[in-house]
C-alpha positions as CSV (number, residue, x, y, z in Angstrom):
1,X,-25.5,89.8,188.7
2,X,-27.6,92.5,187.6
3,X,-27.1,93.3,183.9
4,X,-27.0,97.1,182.2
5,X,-30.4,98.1,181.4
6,X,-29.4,99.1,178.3
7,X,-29.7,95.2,177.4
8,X,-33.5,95.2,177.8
9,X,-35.1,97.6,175.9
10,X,-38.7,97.0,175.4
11,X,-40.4,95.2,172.4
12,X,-42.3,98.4,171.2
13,X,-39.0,100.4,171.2
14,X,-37.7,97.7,169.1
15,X,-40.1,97.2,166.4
16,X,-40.6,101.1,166.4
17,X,-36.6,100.8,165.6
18,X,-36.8,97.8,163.0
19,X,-40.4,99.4,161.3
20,X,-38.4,102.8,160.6
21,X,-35.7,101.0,159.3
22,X,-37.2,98.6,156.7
23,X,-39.7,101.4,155.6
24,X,-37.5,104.1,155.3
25,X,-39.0,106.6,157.6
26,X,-41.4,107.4,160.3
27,X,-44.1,107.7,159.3
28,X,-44.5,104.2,157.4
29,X,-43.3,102.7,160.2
30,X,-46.0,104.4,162.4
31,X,-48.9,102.7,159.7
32,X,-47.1,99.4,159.8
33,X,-47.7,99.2,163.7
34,X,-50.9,101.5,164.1
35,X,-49.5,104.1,166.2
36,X,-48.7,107.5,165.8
37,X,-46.0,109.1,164.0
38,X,-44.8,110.6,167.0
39,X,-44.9,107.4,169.1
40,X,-42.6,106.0,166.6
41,X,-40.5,108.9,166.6
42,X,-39.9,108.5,170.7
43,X,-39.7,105.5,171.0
44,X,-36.7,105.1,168.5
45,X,-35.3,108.0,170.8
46,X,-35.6,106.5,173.6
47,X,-34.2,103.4,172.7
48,X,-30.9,105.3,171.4
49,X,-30.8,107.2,175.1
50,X,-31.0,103.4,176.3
51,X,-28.6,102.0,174.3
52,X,-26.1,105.2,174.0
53,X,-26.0,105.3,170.3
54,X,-27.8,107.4,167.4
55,X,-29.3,104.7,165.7
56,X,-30.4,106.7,162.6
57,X,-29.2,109.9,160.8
58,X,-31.9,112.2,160.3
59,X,-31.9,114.0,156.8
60,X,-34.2,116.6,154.8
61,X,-35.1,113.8,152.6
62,X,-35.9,110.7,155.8
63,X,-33.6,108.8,157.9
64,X,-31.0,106.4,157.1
65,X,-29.1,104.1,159.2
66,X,-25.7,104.9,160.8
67,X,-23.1,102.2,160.4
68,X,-23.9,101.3,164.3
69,X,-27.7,101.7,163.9
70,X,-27.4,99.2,160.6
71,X,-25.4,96.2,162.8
72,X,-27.6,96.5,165.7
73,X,-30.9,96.6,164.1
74,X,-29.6,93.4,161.6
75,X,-28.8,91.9,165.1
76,X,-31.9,92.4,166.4
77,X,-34.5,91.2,163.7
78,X,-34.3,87.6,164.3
79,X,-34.8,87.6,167.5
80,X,-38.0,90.1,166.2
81,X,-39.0,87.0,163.5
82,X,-38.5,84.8,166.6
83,X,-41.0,86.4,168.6
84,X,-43.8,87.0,165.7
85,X,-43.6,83.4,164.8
86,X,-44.4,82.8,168.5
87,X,-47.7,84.9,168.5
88,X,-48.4,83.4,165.0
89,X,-48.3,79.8,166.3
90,X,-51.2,80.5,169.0
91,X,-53.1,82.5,167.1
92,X,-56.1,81.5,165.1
93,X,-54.8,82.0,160.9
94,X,-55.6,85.7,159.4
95,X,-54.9,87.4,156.5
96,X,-51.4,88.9,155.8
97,X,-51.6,92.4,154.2
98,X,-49.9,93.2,150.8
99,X,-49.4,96.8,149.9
100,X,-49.7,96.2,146.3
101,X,-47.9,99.1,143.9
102,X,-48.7,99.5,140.4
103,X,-48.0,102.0,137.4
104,X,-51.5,103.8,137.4
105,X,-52.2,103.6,133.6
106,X,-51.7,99.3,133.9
107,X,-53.7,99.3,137.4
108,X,-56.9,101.4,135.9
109,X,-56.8,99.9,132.7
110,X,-55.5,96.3,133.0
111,X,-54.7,94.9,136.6
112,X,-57.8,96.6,138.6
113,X,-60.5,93.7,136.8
114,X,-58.5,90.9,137.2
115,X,-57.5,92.0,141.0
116,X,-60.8,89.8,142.4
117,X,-59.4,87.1,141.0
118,X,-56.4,87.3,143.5
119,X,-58.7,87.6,146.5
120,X,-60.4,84.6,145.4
121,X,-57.6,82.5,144.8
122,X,-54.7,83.5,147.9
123,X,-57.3,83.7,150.4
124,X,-54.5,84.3,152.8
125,X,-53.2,87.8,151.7
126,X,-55.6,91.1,152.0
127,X,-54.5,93.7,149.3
128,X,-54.0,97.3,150.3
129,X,-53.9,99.0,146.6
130,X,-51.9,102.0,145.7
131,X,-51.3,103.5,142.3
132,X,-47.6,105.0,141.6
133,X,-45.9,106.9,139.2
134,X,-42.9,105.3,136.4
135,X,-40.3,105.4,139.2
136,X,-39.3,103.1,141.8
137,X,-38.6,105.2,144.4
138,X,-42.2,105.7,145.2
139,X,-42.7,101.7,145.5
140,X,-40.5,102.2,148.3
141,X,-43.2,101.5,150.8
142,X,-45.0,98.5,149.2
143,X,-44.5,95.0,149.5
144,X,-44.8,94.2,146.1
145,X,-45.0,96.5,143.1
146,X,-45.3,96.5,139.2
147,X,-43.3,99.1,137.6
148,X,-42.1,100.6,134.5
149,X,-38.4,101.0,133.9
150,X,-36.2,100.8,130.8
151,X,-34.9,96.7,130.3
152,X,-31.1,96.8,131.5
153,X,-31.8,99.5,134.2
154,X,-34.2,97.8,136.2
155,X,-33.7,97.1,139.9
156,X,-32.0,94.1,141.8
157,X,-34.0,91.3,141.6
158,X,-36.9,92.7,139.6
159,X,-38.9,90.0,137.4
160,X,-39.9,91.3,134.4
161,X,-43.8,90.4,133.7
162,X,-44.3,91.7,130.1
163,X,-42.1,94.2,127.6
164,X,-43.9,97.6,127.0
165,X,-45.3,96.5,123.1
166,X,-46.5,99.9,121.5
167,X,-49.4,99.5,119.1
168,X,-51.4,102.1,117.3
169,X,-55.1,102.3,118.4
170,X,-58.2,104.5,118.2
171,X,-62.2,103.8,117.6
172,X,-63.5,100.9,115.3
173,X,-65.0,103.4,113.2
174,X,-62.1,105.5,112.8
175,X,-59.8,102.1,112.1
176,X,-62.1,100.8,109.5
177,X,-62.0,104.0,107.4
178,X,-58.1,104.0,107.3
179,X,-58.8,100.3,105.8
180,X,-56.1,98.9,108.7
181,X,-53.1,100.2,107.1
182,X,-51.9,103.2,109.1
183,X,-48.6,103.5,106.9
184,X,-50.3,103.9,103.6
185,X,-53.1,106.4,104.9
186,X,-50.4,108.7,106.3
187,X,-51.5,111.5,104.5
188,X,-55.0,111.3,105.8
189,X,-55.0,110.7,109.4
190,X,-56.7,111.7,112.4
191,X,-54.8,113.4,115.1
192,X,-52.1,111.2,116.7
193,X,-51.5,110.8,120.6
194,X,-49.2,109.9,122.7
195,X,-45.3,109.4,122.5
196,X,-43.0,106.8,120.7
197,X,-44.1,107.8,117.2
198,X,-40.4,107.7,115.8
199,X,-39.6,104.3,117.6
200,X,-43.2,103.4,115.7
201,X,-42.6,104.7,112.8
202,X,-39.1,103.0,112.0
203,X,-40.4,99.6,113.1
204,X,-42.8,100.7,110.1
205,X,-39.9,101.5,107.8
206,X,-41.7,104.7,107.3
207,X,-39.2,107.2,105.8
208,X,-40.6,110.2,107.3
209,X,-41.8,109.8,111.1
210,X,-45.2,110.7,111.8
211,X,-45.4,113.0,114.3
212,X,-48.0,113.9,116.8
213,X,-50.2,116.8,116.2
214,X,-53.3,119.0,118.4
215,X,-53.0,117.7,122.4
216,X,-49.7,116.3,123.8
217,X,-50.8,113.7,126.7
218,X,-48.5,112.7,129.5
219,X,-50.2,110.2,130.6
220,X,-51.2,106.9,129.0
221,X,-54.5,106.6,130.9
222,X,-55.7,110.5,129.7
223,X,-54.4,109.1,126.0
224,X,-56.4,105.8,125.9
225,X,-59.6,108.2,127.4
226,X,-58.9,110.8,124.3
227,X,-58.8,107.4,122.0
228,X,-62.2,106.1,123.1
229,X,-63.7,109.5,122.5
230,X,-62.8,109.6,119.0
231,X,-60.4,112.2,118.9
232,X,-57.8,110.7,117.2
233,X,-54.6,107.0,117.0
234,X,-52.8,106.8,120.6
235,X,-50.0,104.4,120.3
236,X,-50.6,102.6,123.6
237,X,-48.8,99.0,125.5
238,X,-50.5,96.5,124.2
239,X,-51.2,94.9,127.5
240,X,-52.9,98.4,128.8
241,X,-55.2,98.5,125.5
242,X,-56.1,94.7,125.7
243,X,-59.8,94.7,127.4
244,X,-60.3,97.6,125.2
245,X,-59.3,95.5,121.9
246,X,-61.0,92.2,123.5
247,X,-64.4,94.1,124.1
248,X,-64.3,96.5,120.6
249,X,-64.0,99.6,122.5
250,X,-61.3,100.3,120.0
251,X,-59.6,98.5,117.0
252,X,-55.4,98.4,116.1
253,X,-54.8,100.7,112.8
254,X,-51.9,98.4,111.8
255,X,-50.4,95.2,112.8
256,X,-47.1,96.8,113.2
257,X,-46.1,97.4,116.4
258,X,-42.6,98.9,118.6
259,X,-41.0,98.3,121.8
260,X,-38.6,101.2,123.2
261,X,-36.5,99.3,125.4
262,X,-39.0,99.2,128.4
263,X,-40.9,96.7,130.2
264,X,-42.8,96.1,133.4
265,X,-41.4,94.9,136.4
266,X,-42.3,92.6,139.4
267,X,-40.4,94.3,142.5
268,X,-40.6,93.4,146.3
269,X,-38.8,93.6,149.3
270,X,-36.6,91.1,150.5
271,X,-38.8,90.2,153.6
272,X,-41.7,90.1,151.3
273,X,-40.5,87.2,149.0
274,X,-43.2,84.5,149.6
275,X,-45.6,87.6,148.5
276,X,-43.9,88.0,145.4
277,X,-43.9,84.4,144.7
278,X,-47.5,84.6,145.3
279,X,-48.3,86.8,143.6
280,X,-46.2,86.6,140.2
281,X,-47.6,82.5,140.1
282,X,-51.2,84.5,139.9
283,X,-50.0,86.9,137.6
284,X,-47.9,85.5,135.3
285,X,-51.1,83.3,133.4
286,X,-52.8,86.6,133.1
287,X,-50.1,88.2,131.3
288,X,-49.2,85.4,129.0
289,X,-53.0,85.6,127.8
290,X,-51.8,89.2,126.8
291,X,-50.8,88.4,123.6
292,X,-53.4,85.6,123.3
């Protein structure tokens, strides 16, 4: 007996279907498998036409899943696993790809060195390296990312690989003539950068905050830049200022530090797992050196 075609849709208007659905949108999907954008975008059509249902509601802001969409494509992705194992198991071994997210300022100032080190010891993962913002929607697309988010708030399943430590920092030179002891030189200091000076200042017991003065800087990476030039204290995460300390680029002002409730988090998709096991047992040794 002849079955309805609508039972054998092809393999590329499958994936097409599962790639949109895990990435969140077309055009991830369409780097995942190496096509176009708008192959992706006809094939998932023409698999609906076959099948006789809108698999995906298309919004302003991406697709989504319809309720029908959702239980057909969680139907289907075994079957998907299935058939990938099967190609795995004749081919010769290769690299698996990580997209690897990370908050910019800990990427370029902390993670970016060490990142060799990874290559060298999971020879079976290739990293593709992208820098994000604080927020997690951006880490969307990655297979594993390190982001910053506030301790309590953070997302399902996140592991959290250091707290964000503030500590005041600037050039040796600049350190040594404050004698180390940024709460009694208040009255004589540089200009100060960066943000959490109240947090700082009450973990000092300081009675009036000190508050920034000349250049506000958004970012921590400009900050740590405006530090090593000698233009003033930037109260930076300890673990972005390490190599800095370690290598006497710059000096801490005061062995006071302050935490503001945030920290950085291990994130990953829930296909992505093993990577995130991977690649938190390389990280974690790294991290505990921080405050070595």
């Amino acid at each position: 007996m002849m079955l309805p075609a609508r039972l054998y849709p092809s393999l590329s208007m499958l994936r097409a279907a599962d790639a949109s659905a895990r990435l969140g949108g077309f055009t991830a999907a369409a780097e995942e498998l190496n096509i176009s954008q708008s192959a992706v975008s006809q094939a998932v059509r023409q698999l609906e036409a076959q099948l006789g249902i809108t698999l995906f509601e298309r919004t302003s802001g991406g697709i989504r899943p319809t309720g029908q969409g959702r239980r057909y494509l969680e139907a289907i992705r075994p079957a998907l696993d299935i058939i990938a194992a099967a190609g795995e198991s004749i081919s010769e071994p290769r690299q698996r790809r990580i997209v690897l997210g990370c908050v910019r300022s800990l990427l370029h100032n902390w993670l970016l060195p060490r990142l060799p080190g990874f290559a060298e010891t999971k020879r079976t993962y290739e990293l593709s390296v992208i820098g994000l913002c604080r927020g997690l929607e951006e880490a969307r697309n990655c297979d594993v990312a390190l982001i910053l988010a506030e301790r309590g708030d953070q997302p399902e399943a996140a592991v959290e690989v250091a707290r964000e430590v503030l500590v005041p920092v600037c050039l040796p030179l600049i350190a040594s003539s404050l004698g180390g002891d940024l709460e009694e030189a208040s009255s004589r200091l540089p200009p100060l950068l960066g943000s959490g000076w109240d947090a700082w200042s009450r973990a000092a017991g300081l009675a009036d905050p000190l508050k920034p003065a000349g250049i506000r800087f958004r970012d921590t990476s400009a900050s740590l830049e405006a530090a090593r030039a000698g233009q003033g204290i930037v109260l930076a995460p300890e673990i972005i200022c390490r190599d800095d300390l370690a290598h006497g680029r710059l000096a801490k002002v005061s062995a006071v530090s302050a935490e503001r409730g945030r920290a950085y988090w291990l994130v990953g998709k829930g296909d992505a797992l093993p990577l995130v096991s991977a690649f938190r047992e390389w990280l974690q040794p790294l991290v505990e050196d921080v405050g070595s």
